[in-house]
C-alpha positions as CSV (number, residue, x, y, z in Angstrom):
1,X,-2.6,2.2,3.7
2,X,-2.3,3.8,7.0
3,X,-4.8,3.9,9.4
4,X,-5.1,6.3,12.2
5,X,-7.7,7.8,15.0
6,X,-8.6,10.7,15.6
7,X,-11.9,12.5,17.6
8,X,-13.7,14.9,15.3
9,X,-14.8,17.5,17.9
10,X,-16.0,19.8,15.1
11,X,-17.7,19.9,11.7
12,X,-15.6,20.5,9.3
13,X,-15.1,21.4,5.5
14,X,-16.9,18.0,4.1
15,X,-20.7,19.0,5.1
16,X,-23.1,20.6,3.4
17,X,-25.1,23.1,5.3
18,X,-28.8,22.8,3.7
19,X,-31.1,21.0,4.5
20,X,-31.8,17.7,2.5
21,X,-32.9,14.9,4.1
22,X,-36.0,14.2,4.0
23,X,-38.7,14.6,7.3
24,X,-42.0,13.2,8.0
25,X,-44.0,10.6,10.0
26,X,-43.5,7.4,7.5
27,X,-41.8,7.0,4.4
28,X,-42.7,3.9,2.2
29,X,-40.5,2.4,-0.8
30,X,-40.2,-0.9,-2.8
31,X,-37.7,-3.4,-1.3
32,X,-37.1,-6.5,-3.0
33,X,-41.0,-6.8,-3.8
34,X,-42.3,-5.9,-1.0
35,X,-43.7,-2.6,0.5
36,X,-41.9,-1.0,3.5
37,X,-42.8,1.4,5.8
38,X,-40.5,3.1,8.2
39,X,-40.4,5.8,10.5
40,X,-39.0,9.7,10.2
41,X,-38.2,12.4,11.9
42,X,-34.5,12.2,11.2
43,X,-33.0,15.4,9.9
44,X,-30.2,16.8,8.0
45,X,-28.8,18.4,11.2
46,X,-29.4,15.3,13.3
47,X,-27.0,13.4,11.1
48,X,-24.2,15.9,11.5
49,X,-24.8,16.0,15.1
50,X,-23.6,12.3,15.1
51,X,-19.9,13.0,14.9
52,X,-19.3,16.4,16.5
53,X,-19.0,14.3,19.9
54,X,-16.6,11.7,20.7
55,X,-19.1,9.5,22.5
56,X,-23.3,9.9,22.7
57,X,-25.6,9.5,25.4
58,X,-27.9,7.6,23.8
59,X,-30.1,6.7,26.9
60,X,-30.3,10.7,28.0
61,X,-30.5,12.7,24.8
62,X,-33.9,13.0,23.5
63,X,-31.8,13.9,20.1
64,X,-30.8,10.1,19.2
65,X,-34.1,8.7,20.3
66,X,-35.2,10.2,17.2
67,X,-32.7,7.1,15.3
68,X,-33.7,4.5,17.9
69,X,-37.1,4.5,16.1
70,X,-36.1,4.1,13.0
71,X,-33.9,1.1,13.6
72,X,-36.0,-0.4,15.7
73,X,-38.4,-0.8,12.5
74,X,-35.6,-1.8,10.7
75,X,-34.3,-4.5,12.8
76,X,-38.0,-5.6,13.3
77,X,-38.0,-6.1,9.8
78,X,-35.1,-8.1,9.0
79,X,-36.3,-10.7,12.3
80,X,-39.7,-11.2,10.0
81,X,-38.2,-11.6,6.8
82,X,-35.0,-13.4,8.2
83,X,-32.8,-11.0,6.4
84,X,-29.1,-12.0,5.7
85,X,-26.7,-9.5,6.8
86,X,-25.8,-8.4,2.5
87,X,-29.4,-8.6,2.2
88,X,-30.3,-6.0,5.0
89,X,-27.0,-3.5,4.0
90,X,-29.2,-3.3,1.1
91,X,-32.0,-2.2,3.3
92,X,-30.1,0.1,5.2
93,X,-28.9,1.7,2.2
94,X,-32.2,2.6,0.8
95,X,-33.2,3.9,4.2
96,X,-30.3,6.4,4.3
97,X,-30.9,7.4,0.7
98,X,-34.5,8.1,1.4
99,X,-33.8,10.2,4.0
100,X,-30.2,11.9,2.7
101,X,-29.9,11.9,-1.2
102,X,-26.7,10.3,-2.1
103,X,-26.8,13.1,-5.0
104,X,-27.2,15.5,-2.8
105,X,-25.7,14.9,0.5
106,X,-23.1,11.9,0.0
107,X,-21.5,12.3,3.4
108,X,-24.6,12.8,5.3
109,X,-25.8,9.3,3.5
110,X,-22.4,7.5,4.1
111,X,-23.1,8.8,7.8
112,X,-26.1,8.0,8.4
113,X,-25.7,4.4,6.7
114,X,-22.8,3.7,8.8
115,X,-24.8,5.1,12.0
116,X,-27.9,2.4,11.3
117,X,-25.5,-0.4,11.1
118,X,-23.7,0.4,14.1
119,X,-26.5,0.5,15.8
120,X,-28.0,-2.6,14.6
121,X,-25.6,-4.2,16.4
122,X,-22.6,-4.4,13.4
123,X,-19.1,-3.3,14.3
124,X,-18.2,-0.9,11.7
125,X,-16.0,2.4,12.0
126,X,-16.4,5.4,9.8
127,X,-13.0,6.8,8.0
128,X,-12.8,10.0,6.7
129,X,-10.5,10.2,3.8
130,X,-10.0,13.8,2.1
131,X,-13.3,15.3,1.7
132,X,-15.0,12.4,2.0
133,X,-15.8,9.2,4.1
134,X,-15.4,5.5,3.9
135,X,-17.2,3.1,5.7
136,X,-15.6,0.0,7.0
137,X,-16.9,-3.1,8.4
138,X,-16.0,-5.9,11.1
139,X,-16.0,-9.5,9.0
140,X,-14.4,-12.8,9.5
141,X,-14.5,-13.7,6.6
142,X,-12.7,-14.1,3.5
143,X,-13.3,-10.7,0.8
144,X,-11.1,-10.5,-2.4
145,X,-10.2,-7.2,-4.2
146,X,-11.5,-4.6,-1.6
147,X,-9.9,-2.6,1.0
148,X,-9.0,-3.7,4.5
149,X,-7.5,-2.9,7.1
150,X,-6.3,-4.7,10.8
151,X,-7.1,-3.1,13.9
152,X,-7.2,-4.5,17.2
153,X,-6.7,-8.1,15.7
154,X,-10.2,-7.3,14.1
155,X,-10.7,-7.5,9.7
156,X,-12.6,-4.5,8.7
157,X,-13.6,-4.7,5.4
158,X,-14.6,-1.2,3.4
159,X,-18.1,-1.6,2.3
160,X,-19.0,1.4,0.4
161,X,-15.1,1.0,-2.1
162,X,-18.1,0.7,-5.1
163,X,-18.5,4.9,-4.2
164,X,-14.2,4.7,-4.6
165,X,-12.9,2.4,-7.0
166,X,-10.5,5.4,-8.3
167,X,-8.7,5.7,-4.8
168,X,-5.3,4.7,-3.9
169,X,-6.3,3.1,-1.0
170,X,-2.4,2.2,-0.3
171,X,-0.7,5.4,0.0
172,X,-3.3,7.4,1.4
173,X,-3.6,8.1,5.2
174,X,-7.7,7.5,6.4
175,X,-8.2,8.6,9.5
176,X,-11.0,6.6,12.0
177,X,-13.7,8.9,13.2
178,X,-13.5,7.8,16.8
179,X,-17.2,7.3,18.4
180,X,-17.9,4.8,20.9
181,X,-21.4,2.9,19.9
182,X,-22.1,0.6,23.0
183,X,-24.4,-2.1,20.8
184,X,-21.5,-1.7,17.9
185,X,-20.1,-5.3,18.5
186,X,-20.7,-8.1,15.8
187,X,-19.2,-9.3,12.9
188,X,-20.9,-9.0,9.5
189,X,-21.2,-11.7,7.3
190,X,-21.5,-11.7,3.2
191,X,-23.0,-15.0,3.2
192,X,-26.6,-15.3,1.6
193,X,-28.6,-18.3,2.2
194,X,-31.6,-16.5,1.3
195,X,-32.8,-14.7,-1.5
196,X,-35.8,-12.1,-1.3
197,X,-39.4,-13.4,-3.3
198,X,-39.3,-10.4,-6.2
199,X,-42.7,-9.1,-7.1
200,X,-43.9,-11.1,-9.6
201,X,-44.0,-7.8,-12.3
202,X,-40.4,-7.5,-12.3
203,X,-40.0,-11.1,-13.4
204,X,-39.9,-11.8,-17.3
205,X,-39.1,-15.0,-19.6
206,X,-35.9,-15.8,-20.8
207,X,-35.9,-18.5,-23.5
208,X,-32.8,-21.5,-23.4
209,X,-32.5,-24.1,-25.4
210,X,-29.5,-26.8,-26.1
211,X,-29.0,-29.9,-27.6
212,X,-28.5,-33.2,-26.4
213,X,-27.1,-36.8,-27.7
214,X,-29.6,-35.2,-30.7
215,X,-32.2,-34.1,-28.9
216,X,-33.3,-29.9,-28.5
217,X,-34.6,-29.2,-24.8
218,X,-36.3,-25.9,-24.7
219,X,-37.0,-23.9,-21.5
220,X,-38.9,-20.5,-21.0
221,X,-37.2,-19.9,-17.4
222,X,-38.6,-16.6,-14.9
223,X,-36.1,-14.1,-14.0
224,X,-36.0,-11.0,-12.4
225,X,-33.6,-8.0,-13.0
226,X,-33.9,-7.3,-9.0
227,X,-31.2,-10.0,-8.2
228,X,-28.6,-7.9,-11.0
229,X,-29.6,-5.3,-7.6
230,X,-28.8,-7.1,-4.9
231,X,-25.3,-8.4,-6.2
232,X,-24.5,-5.2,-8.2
233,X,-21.8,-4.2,-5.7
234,X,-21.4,-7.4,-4.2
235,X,-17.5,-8.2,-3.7
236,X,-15.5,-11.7,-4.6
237,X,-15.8,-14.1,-1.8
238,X,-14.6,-17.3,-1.1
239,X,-15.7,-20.5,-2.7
240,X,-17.6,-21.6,-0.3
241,X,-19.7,-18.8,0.1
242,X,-20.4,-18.1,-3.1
243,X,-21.3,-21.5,-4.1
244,X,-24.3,-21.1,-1.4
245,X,-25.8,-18.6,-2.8
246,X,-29.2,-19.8,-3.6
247,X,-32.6,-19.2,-6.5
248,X,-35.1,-17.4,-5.5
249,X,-38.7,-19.3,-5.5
250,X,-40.0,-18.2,-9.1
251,X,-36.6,-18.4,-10.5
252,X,-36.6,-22.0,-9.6
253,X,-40.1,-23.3,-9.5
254,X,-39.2,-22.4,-13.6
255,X,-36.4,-24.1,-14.0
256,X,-35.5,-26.7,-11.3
257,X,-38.7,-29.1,-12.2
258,X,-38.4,-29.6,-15.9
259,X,-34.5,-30.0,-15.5
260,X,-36.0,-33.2,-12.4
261,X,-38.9,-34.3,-15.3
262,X,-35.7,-34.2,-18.5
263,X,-33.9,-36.6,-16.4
264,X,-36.2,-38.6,-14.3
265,X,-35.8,-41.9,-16.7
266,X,-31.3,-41.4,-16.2
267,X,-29.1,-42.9,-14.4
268,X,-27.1,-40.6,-12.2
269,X,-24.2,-40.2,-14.7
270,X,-26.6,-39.7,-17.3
271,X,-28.4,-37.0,-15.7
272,X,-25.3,-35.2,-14.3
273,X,-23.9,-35.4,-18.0
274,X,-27.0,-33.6,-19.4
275,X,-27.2,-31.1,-16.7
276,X,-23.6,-30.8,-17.4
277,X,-24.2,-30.3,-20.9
278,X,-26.9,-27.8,-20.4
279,X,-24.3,-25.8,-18.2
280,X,-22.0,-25.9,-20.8
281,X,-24.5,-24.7,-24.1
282,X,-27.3,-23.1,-22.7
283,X,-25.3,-20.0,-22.2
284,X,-22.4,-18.0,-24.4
285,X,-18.9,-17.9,-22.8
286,X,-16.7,-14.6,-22.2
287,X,-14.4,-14.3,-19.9
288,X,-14.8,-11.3,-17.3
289,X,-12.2,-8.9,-18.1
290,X,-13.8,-8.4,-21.8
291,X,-17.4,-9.0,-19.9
292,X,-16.8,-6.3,-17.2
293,X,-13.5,-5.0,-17.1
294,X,-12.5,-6.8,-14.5
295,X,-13.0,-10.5,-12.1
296,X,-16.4,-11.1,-10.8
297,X,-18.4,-13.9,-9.7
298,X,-22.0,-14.0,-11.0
299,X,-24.5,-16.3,-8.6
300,X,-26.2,-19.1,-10.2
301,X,-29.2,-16.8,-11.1
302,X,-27.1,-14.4,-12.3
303,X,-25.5,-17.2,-14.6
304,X,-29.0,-17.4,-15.9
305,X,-29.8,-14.0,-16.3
306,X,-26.6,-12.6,-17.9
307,X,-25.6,-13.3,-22.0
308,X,-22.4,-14.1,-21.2
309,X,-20.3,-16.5,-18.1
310,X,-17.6,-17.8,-17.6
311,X,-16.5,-20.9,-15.8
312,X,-16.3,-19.3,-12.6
313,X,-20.3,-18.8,-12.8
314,X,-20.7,-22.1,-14.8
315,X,-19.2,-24.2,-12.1
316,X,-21.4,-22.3,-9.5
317,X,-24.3,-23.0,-11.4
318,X,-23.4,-26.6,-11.8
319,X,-22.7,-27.3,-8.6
320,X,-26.0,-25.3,-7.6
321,X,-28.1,-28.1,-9.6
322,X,-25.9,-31.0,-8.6
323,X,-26.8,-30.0,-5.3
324,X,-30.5,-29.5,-5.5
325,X,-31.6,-32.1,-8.3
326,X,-28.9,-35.4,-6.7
327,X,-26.9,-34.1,-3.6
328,X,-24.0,-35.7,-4.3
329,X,-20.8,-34.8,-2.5
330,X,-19.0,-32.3,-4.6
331,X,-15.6,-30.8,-4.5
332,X,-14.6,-27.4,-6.6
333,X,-11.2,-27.9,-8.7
334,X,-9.2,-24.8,-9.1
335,X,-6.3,-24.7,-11.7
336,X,-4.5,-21.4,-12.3
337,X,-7.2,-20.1,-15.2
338,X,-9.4,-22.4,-14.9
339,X,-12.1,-24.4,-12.4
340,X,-14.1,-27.3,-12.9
341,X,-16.4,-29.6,-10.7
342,X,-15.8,-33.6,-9.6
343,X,-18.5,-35.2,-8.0
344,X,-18.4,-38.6,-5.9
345,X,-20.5,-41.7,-7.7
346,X,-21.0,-44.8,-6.6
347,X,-18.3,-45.7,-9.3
348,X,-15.3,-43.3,-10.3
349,X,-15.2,-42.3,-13.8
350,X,-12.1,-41.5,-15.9
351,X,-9.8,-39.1,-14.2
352,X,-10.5,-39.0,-10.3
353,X,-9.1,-37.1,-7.7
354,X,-8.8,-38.3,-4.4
355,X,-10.0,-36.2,-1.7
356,X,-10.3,-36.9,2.2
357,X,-10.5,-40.4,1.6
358,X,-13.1,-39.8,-1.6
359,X,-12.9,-40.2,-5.4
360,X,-14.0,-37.7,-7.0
361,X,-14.5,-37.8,-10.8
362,X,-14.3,-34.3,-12.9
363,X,-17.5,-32.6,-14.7
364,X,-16.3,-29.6,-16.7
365,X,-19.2,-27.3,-17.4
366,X,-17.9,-24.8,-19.4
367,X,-17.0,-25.4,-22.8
368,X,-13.6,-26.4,-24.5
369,X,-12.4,-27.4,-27.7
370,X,-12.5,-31.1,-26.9
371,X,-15.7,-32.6,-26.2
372,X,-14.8,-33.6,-22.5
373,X,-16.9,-36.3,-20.8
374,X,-17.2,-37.4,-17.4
375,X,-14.1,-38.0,-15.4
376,X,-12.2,-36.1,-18.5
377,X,-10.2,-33.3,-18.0
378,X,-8.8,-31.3,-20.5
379,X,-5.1,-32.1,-22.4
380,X,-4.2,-28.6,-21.4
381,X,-4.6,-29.3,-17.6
382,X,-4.0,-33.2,-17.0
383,X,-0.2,-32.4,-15.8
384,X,-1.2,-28.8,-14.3
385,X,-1.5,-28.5,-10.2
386,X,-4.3,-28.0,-8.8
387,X,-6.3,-27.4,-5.3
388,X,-9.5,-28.3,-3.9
389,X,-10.9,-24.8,-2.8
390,X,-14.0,-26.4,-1.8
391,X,-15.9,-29.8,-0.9
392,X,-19.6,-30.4,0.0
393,X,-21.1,-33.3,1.6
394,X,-24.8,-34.0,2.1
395,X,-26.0,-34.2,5.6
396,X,-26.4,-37.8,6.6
397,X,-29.6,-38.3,7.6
């Protein structure tokens, strides 16, 4: 893919000349459960106005002001709610929809969404491509399976590839839009260590059962389709990351304490073999190409939420109520096609891996065709290599 810059001094063939963005004082929407109100009197025209220049005046024309408002509220509003940066992208993106139809006016939306982020402080650089534009941002961090490009010793990452999968990003020439945004300076981060509260009218129950050493457990669990939202277009990221990514507060006031009351009489092993267990039968297995055509990581909620996982989103899940119900230190275990957990006891078990001066023995928590304990690994993958992509350790306290 080559990159290249270039000033757009002009308007060109790619914008649509009516007027559809909508103008008025406020304009209120549903976010994630809760009602948002923010300010406009942005118009069609103001967007277009952004790139004719190669730099803006933002502290002399009265023109941009108009934008200074409305991110103002918007950055207000992510200090209150102590928005992630995915988490307020998604913000941003209902903003620039509500006032340029994506429909309607695609370019004046990817505009305008790559305007508000710039000037909420992100690093991000608008690309036009053909007819259309990309919108690429600054991140340090590790993204699988989506455009990218080096410049300046800097990772910009395309964040709006779910608009165009069908490109052939590598033997196409994009072109950078050249503007100078003085505030455009940090990196942005796909991390979420925070999950929005949903209203309580978008959750509904979900029925799980499995057995265990004879015994049915039944749960009614609370989930909401808004999370399927929030991680619709949300990319492959590293291990680590994805691990983190939390419940949100109904989802787990349904789930987390009867899983803590199931196993309050076990010993550790015990426990982490039924929750183990649960992962493994609570839920039907298909892999992702036949699931969705092609890899992706569902969060721990999304585990819950969806049919059908595979051991990508079982180990997530795992290690999610590892975590929460025993904090034990925990490593991830990745073979070529396949991952599994291994967790530290007081005691290895079985099959233990040494790690940083640590045995940890291996929990598989998706099924197989052998009835795997702990600290058994499967016959397939005892003489296959391997590589820690991830260890956690409880804080000592």
């Amino acid at each position: 893919m080559k990159i290249t810059k270039y000033i757009l001094s002009s308007l060109t063939f790619f914008l649509v000349q009516s007027n559809i963005c909508a103008k008025g004082e406020k304009f209120c929407f549903e976010f994630y459960g809760d009602s948002v109100s923010i300010s406009n009197n942005i118009e069609i025209e103001d967007v277009k106005k952004i790139i004719i220049r190669k730099s803006i005046d933002f502290n002399e024309n009265v023109l941009y002001k108009k934008f200074d408002k409305t991110v103002n509220e918007l950055l207000k509003y992510r200090n209150e709610k102590n928005l992630n940066d995915w988490i307020y992208y998604q913000l941003v993106r209902k903003v620039a929809n509500n006032i340029c139809d994506k429909n309607k006016a695609f370019n004046e939306y990817t505009i305008l969404k790559w305007f508000l982020m710039s000037k909420s402080g992100y690093d991000s650089k608008l690309v036009s491509f053909k007819k259309s534009y990309l919108f690429y941002i600054k991140s340090d961090e590790n993204v699988y399976d989506i455009p990218f490009f080096i410049l300046d010793n800097k990772q910009y990452i395309c964040l709006n590839y779910h608009d165009f999968v069908k490109i052939n990003f590598e033997h196409n020439t994009l072109k950078i839009v050249e503007i100078y945004i003085p505030e455009a300076s940090k990196s942005f981060s796909y991390k979420v260590s925070h999950v929005p509260d949903f209203a309580l009218n978008t959750f509904t129950d979900k029925e799980l059962n499995f057995n265990y050493k004879e015994k049915t457990y039944h749960f009614k669990i609370k989930l909401s389709n808004e999370v399927q939202q929030i991680f619709k277009n949300y990319p492959v990221v590293d291990f680590e990351t994805y691990f983190n990514i939390p419940f949100n507060k109904e989802t787990y006031n349904s789930l987390i304490p009867y899983l803590k009351e199931n196993i309050k009489n076990f010993e550790v092993k015990e426990g982490v073999d039924y929750l183990m267990n649960f992962t493994r039968h609570a839920f039907l297995y298909e892999n992702d190409i036949d699931n969705f055509g092609k890899e992706k990581r569902l969060s721990p909620e999304q585990t819950l939420l969806f049919e059908h996982s595979d051991c990508d989103d079982r180990a997530a899940l795992f290690f999610y109520l590892i975590k929460e119900i025993y904090n034990l230190p925990i490593i991830a275990v990745l073979y070529p096609t396949h991952i599994v957990i291994a967790i530290q006891f007081e005691k290895s078990e079985g099959n233990s891996i040494l790690h940083n001066g640590r045995n940890y023995s291996v929990c598989d928590p998706t099924p197989q065709s052998e009835n795997l304990l702990i600290g058994q690994i499967s016959s397939e993958l005892i003489k296959t290599p391997f590589q820690v992509v991830y260890e956690y350790l409880p804080l000592v306290k």
